[in-house]
Each structure stands twice: as structure tokens, then as C-alpha cells.
C-alpha positions in Angstrom: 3.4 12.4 27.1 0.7 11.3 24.9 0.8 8.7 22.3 -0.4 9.7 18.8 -1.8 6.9 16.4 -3.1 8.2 13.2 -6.3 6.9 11.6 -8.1 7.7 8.3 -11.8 7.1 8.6 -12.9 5.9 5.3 -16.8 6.3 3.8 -18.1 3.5 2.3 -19.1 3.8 -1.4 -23.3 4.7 -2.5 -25.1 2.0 -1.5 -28.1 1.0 -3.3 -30.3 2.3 -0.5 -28.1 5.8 -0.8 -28.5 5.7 -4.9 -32.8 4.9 -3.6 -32.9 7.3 -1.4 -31.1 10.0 -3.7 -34.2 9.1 -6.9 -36.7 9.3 -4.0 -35.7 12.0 -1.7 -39.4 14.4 -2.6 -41.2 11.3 -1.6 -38.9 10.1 1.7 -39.2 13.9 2.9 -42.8 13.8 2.7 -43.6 10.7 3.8 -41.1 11.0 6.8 -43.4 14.8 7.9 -46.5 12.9 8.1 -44.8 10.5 10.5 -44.9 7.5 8.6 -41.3 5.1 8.1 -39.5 5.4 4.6 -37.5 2.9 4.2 -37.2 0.7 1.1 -36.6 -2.5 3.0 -33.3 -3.4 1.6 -31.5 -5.6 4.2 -27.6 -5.0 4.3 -27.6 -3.2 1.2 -24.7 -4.1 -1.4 -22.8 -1.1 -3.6 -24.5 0.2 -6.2 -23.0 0.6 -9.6 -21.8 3.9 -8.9 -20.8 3.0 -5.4 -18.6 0.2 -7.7 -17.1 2.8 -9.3 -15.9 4.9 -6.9 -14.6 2.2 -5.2 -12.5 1.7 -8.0 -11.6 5.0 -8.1 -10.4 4.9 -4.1 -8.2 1.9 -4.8 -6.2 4.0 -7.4 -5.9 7.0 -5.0 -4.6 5.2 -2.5 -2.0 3.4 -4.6 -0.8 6.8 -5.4 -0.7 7.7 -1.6 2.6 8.0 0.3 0.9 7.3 3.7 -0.5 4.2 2.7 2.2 2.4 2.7 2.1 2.6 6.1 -1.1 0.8 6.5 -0.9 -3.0 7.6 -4.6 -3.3 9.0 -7.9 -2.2 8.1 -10.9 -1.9 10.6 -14.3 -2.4 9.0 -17.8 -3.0 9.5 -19.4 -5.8 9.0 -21.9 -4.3 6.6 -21.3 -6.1 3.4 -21.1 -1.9 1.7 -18.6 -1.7 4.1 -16.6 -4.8 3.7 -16.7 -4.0 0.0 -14.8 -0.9 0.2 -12.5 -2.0 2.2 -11.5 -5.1 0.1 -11.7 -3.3 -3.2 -10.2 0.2 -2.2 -7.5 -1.5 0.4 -7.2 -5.4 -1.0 -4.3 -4.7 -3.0 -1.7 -3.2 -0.7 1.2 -5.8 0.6 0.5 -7.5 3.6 -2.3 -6.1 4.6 -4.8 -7.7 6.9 -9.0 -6.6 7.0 -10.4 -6.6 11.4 -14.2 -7.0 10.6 -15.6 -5.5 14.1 -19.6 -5.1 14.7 -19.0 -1.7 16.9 -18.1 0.2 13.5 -21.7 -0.5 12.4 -23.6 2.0 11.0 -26.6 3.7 13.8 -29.5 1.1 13.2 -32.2 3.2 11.3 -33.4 1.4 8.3 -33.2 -2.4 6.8 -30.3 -1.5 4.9 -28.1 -1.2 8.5 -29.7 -4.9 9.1 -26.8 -7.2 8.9 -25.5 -10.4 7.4 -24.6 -13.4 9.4 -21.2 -13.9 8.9 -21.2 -17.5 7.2 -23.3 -15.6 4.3 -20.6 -13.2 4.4 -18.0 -15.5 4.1 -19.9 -17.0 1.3 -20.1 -13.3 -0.5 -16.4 -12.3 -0.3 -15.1 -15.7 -0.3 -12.9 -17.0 2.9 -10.5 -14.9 2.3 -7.6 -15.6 4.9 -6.7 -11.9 5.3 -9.7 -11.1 6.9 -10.4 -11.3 10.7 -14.0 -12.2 11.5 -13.2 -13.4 15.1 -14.6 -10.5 17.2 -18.0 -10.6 15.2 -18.4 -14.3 15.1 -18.1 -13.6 19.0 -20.9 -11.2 18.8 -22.7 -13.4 17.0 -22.4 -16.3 19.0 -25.9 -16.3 20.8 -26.8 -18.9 18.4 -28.4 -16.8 16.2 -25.6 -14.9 14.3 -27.2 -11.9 15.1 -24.1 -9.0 15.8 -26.0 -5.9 15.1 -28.2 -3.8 17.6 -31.0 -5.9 18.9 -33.4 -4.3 21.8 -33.6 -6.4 25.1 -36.6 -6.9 24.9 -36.5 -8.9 21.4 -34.4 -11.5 20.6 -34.2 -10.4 16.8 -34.3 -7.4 14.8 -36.5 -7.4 13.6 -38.8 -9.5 15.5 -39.9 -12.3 13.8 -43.3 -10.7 13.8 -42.3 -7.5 12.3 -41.1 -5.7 8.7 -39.6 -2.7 10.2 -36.0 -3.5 12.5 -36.4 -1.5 16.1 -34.3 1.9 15.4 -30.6 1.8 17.6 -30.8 4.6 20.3 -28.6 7.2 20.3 -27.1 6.4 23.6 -26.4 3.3 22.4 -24.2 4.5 19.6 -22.5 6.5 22.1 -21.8 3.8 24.2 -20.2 1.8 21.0 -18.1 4.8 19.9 -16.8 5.0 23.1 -16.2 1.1 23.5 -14.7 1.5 20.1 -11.9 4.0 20.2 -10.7 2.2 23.0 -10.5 -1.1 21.4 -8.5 1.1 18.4 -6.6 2.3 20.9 -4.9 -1.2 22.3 -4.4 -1.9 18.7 -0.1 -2.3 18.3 -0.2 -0.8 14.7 0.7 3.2 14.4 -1.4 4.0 11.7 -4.7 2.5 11.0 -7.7 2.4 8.5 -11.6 2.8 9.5 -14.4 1.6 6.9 -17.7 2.5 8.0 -20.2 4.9 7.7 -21.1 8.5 7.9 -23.9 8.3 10.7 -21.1 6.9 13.0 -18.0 9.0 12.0 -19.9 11.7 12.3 -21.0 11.2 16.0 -17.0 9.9 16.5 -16.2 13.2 15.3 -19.4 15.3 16.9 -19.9 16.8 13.7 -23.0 18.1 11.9 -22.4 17.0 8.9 -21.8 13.7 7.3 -19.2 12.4 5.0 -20.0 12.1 1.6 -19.3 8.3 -0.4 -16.2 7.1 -0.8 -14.5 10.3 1.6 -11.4 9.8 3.5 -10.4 12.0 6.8 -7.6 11.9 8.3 -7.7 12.5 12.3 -4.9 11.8 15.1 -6.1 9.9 17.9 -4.1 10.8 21.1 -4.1 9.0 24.5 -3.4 10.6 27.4 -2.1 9.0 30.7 -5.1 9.8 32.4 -6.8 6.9 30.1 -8.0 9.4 27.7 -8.8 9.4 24.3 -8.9 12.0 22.0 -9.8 12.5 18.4 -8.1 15.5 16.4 -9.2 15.8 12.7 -6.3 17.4 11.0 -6.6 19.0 7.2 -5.7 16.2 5.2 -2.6 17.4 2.3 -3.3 16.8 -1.2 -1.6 13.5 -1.4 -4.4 12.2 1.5 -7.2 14.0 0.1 -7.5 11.2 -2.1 -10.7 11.6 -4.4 -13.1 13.5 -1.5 -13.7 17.4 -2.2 -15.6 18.0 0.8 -13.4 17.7 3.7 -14.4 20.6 6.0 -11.8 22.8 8.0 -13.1 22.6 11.3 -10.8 20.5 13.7 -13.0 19.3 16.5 -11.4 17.7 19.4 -13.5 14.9 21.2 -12.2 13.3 24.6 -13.9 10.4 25.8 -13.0 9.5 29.7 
């Protein structure tokens, strides 16, 4: 019989390369057709003030939420975008703890998916002794702190030489999703929370489209004897909708051997 561990995968809030790239979307598009990069160079970008705001406005949905009491752990990227959402949607429940793990990073594309060392993290959200930092201080333990995607032929990214970080393959995503859900998978707790981002849920859920700020979605992650793994987005009820109006109806089924 399968085991069934249930898992809401949580958007962070606009960024301040999101709000950018919103004000300078004519420009991006145009730039991007004649084959040149658009990307504003902001490294590890922070919330915005919207991206504040609707942060705010998570935190107070999921105090209302029956389901969330359920939730003792939070899994979340070590984007600092990301690790703001999760402390300031998720910080007040009771005995909660945060799992900072590098795999939940968002698909290496532009300097804002360019990490932060995790001592300057510390120093940004304080040492906070609910939060885990142990797997990506492992990553990062080459020396140069350095957990996100770095090609193999570089030893940085970027190079020291270069503006522009190398872009993440897709196959390597892959390869991290997969390596991902199965470290979720080990995980003792029943019910669990994701914060990351919408270029990785979206190929965890082999979607087309992405999640929008600040969205929840709630899918069942199922684990067959064979070794398994499947995801199952189910239609989230009104109590777990929580302040997203753009969850989709489609219940795609992923199974990663």
C-alpha cells in the first residue's frame, strides 16, 4: 500500500527582479528576440514592497487555516525571497522548525537566482535557532560557500571574469527535482511545507504554467513500494486556497523511478 504525505508548495512573494521585470517587460521581450541577455543584475534579489505585503497577507491566511496546524517543518530555499516568505508567512506557528535545502533553488537563469553565502544569510535573518542551515552549509563547504549551480568547468558562478552567471541546464533541474522529492520523501513529518519558486514547482509538477507570488498548492506525494514517487496536485478547498485565485484544475500525476 502506498504512503501518502501531503505537501503545500508555497511561491515566494514579488521579488524585486519580478516587480523589474513586470515595469520592463516591452523592453525584456525585445531585447531577449534580438538575442541579447536581459537581466538587471540583481544578485539574490530581496522582496519587494509588494512582495512585503503579500507576505503579510500569507501569514494571516494561514493562521486562519485548519491544516496548518498540522505543519511542524518548513522546507525552503536558500534564496533570501524565499527564506523571507517562509519566516514571515510561516514564523509564527508553534513549534515550527524552517530546513533551508539548496535543491529547492530556483532554475539558474539570471543574477537574481545567484545566491547568498550562508554566513551573510545568517547575518540578514539573524541566527535564528529554528532554522536548519546544515544541508546547505554542506553544499557550500568547498571553501567557497558557493551552494547554487556552478558549471564544471568554473569554479564560480559567475566566473570571476564574468557579469553574467552560466545559465543551470535543464537536465540538471531535473536531476535536483528528482534528488529532491526523495529527500522529502525520508522526511518523518506527514505533512510538510515547500517555499521556493515557480520555475521549479512548475517542472516538479510538469506544468505549463507557473505559480503566481505568494500562491499555495496543495499536492499528495505518494510512495509506492517499488521506490516510487509520485506527485498528485489535488484542488485545494477554500480554507487552503489561502489568498491564490489562480490555482488551475488540472491534476497532473508525475512518477519519478
Amino acid at each position: 500500500m502506498a504512503r501518502v504525505k501531503d505537501v503545500y508548495l508555497v511561491r515566494h512573494g514579488e521579488s524585486t527582479y519580478n516587480q523589474w521585470r513586470k515595469q520592463s517587460y516591452t523592453t525584456c521581450f525585445c531585447t531577449c528576440m534580438m538575442g541579447h541577455c536581459c537581466d538587471p543584475l540583481i544578485r539574490d534579489a530581496p522582496l519587494s514592497a509588494r512582495g512585503e505585503k503579500q507576505v503579510k497577507e500569507l501569514a494571516a491566511a494561514v493562521q486562519a487555516a485548519d491544516w496548518a496546524k498540522r505543519v511542524t517543518t518548513v522546507v525552503v530555499s536558500p534564496l533570501t525571497r524565499a527564506l523571507a516568505t517562509a519566516l514571515g508567512g510561516f514564523g509564527h506557528l508553534e513549534s515550527v522548525r524552517f530546513v533551508v535545502h539548496p535543491l529547492a533553488a530556483e532554475h539558474l537563469d539570471t543574477m537574481c537566482d545567484v545566491g547568498s553565502d550562508v554566513p551573510s544569510l545568517k547575518e540578514k535573518f539573524g541566527d535564528d535557532q529554528r532554522i536548519d542551515w546544515s544541508i546547505v552549509e554542506a553544499r557550500g563547504a568547498g571553501g567557497d560557500g558557493e551552494w547554487w549551480y556552478k558549471p564544471g568547468d568554473a569554479p564560480s558562478n559567475p566566473p570571476a571574469d564574468e557579469i553574467i552567471p552560466r545559465k543551470e541546464p535543464t537536465d540538471a533541474v531535473m536531476e535536483r527535482i528528482k534528488t529532491f522529492k526523495a529527500d522529502l520523501s525520508i522526511m518523518p513529518e506527514p505533512c510538510l511545507v515547500v517555499v521556493g519558486h515557480s520555475s521549479f514547482f512548475k517542472r516538479m509538477l510538469g506544468e505549463y504554467t507557473k505559480m503566481s507570488n505568494c500562491e499555495v498548492r496543495y499536492v499528495e506525494m505518494q510512495f509506492g513500494g517499488s521506490g516510487s514517487i509520485e506527485l498528485e496536485e489535488r484542488e485545494p478547498g477554500s480554507s487552503e486556497r489561502m489568498i491564490s485565485e489562480d490555482c488551475n484544475n488540472q491534476t497532473p500525476m508525475i512518477e519519478m523511478t
